[in-house]
VEXLUM-724863 format. One record per residue (C-alpha): residue in three letters; x, y, z; residue number from 1. Coordinates in steps of 0.5 Angstrom, whole numbers. Example, Ala and Ser with C-alpha at 12.3 -4.5 7.8 and 13.67 -1.06 7.14 Angstrom:
residues 2
numar_px_py_pz_kegu
ALA_25_-9_16_1
SER_27_-2_14_2
end
This chain:
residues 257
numar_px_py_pz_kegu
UNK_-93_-3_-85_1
UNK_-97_-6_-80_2
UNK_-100_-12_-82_3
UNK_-106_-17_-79_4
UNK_-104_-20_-73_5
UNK_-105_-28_-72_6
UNK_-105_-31_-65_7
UNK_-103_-40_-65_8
UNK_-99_-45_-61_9
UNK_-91_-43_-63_10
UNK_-85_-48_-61_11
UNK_-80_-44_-57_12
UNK_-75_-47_-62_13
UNK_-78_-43_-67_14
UNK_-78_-36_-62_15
UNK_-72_-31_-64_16
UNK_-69_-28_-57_17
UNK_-64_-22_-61_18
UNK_-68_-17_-58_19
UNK_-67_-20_-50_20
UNK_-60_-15_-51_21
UNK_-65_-10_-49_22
UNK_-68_-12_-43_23
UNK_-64_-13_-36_24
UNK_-69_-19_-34_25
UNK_-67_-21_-27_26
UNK_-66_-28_-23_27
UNK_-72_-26_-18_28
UNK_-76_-24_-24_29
UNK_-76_-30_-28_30
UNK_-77_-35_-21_31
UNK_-83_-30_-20_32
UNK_-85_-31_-27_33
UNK_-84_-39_-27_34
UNK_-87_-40_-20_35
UNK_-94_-36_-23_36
UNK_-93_-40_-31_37
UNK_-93_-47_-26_38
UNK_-99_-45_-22_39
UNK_-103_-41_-26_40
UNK_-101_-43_-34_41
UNK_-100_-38_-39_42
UNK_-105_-32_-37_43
UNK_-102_-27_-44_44
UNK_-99_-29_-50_45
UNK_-92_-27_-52_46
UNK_-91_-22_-58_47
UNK_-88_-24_-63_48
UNK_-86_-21_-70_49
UNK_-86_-26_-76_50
UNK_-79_-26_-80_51
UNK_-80_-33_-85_52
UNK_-80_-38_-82_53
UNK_-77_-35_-75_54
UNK_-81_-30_-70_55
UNK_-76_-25_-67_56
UNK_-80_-24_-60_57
UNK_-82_-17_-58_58
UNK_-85_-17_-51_59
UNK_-85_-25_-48_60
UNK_-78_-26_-45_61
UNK_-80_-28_-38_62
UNK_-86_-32_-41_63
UNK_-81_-35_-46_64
UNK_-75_-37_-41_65
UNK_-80_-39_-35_66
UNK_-83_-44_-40_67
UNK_-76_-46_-42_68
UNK_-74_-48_-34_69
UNK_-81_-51_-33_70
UNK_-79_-56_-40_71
UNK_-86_-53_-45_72
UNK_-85_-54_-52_73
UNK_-90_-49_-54_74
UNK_-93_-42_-53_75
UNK_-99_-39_-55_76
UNK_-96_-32_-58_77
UNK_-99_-27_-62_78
UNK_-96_-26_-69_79
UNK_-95_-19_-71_80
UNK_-93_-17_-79_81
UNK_-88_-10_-78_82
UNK_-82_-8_-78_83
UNK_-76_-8_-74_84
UNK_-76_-1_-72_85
UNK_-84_-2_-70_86
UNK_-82_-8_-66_87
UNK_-77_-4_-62_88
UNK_-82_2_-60_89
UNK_-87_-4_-59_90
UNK_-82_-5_-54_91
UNK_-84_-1_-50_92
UNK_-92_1_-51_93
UNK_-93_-6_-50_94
UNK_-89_-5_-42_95
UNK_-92_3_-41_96
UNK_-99_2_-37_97
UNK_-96_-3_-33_98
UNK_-88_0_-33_99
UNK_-85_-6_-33_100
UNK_-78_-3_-36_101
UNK_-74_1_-32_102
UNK_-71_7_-35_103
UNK_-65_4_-37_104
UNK_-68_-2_-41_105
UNK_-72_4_-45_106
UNK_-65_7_-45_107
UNK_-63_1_-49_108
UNK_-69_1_-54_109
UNK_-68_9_-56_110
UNK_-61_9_-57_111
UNK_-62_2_-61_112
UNK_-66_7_-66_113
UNK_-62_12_-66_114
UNK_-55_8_-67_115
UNK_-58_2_-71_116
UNK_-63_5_-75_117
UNK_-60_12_-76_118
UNK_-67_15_-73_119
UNK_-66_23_-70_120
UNK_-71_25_-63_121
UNK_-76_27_-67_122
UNK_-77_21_-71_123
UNK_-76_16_-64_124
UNK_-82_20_-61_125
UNK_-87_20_-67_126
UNK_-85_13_-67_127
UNK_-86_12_-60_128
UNK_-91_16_-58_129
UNK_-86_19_-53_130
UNK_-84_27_-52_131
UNK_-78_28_-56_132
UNK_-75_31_-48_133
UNK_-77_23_-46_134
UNK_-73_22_-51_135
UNK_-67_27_-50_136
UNK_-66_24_-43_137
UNK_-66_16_-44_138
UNK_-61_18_-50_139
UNK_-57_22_-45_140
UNK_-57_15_-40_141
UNK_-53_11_-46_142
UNK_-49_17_-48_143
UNK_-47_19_-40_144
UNK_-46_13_-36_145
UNK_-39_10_-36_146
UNK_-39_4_-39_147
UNK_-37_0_-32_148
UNK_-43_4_-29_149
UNK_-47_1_-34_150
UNK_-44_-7_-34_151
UNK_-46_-5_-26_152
UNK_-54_-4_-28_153
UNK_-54_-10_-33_154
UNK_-51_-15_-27_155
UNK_-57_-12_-21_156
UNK_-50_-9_-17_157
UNK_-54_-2_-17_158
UNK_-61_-1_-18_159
UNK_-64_4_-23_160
UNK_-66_9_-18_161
UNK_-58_9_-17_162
UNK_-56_10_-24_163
UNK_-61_16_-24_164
UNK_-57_19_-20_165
UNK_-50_18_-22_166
UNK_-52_20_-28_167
UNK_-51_27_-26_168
UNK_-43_26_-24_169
UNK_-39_27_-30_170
UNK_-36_21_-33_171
UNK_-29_21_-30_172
UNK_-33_21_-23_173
UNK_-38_16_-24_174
UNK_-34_10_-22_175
UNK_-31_12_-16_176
UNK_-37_14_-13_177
UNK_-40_8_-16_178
UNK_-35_3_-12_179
UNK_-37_7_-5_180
UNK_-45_6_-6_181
UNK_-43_-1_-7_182
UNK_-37_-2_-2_183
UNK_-41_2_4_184
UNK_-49_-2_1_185
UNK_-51_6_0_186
UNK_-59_6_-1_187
UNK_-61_10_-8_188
UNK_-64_16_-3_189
UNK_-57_17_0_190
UNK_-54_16_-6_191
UNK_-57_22_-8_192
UNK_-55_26_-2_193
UNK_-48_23_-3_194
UNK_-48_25_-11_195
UNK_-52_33_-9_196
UNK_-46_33_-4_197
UNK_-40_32_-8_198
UNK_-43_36_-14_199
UNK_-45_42_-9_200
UNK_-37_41_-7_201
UNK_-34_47_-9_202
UNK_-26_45_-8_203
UNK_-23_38_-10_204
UNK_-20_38_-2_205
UNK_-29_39_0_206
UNK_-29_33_-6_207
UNK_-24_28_-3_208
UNK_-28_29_4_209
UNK_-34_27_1_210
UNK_-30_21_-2_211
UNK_-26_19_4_212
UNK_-32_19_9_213
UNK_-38_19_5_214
UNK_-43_15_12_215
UNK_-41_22_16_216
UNK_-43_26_10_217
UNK_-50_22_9_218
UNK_-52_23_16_219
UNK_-49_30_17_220
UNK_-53_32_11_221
UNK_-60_28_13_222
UNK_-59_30_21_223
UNK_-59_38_18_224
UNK_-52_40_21_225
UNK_-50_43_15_226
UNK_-44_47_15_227
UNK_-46_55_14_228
UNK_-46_61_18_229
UNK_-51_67_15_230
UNK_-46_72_18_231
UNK_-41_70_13_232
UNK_-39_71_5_233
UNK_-38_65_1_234
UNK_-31_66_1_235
UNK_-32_66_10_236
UNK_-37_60_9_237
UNK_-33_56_5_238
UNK_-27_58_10_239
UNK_-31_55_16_240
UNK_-33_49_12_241
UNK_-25_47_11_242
UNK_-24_49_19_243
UNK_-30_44_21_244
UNK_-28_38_16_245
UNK_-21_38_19_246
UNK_-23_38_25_247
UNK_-29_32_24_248
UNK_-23_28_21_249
UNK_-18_29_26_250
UNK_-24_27_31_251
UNK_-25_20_27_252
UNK_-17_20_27_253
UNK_-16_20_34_254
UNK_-23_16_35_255
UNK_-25_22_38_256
UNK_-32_21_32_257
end
């Protein structure tokens, strides 16, 4: 149950950070925020939700570890009295209007409710007010991104954008393509034209090329100069696009590209 909620002064000893596993909070981010708690102060509480004598910290971390660099003792914090599981779907309430939790981090709070507390869809979007579909898909991040792709978010090497559009690889490609994004500096705009490519190959012969010459698959597809004949069957087309990727590869072979 939901009890009355109390604002005070708060010593940051006593503020528990357990929940900070569900957050991906990055260097620039907290230099932001220390920056602005150094000029301006404390502008909003932190949330706090009681347990005893400590206070486990539902949104606030920035706020919390910004005071902690500046040497503050003390924050002022807003003292709720709920559950664990309502901690964790106020998570994500207390960030929605102003979407300062990317997808993954949302992922992180609906998977800790599913795997932790025994939650199926339907009860997560009730106790989140999001649709079950919303629900399904932040699941679906967790359960589909191979764990290297996902210590690759959690660390800044790939964005957000980037994991939405891996995530469409299966398992067992995600990886590899992971490592040429982040080899070659590939934009998420042209991750997507990289993955759509690799997904639309329909050999694996298409689909070493795409992993062999990915800058000249990307400008290829962006420039319009795609590979097709009208005139021909699928089989004739796929014949052509075979022919003309020797040829490019040859050509860059012999430094004729």
């Amino acid at each position: 149950m939901t009890g009355p909620a109390t604002t005070c002064e708060l010593n940051l000893k006593k503020m528990d950070l357990s929940l900070s596993c569900l957050r991906i909070i990055r260097p620039i981010q907290l230099e932001r925020m220390q920056e602005s708690l150094k000029k301006l102060g404390q502008l909003n509480p932190v949330i706090v939700r009681r347990q005893e004598d400590i206070f486990q910290m539902i949104d606030g971390f920035k706020r919390f570890w910004g005071a902690e660099k500046l040497g503050w003792k003390h924050l002022q914090a807003m003292i709720l009295e709920v559950s664990l599981t309502q901690g964790k779907a106020m998570m994500l309430n207390y960030n929605r209007v102003s979407r300062s939790l990317f997808d993954y981090d949302e992922a992180l709070v609906v998977h800790s409710l599913s795997r932790e507390h025994m939650l199926d869809q339907v009860r997560i979007s009730s106790l989140t007010g999001y649709s079950r579909s919303w629900v399904c898909r932040r699941l679906g991040m967790i359960e589909r991104l191979s764990q290297s792709v996902q210590q690759h978010l959690r660390m800044g090497v790939i964005s957000n954008t980037h994991a939405r559009a891996i995530v469409r690889l299966p398992r067992g490609n995600q990886e590899v393509i992971t490592r040429i994004i982040i080899d070659n500096n590939i934009s998420s705009r042209d991750s997507q034209v990289l993955i759509d490519k690799f997904l639309a190959s329909s050999t694996a012969k298409e689909q070493q090329y795409v992993i062999s010459h990915p800058m000249e698959v990307i400008g290829l597809a962006l420039e319009g100069n795609e590979i097709h004949d009208s005139r021909l069957s699928r089989h004739g087309n796929r014949l052509l696009k075979s022919t003309e990727l020797l040829l490019t590869q040859q050509n860059i072979f012999t430094g004729h590209y």
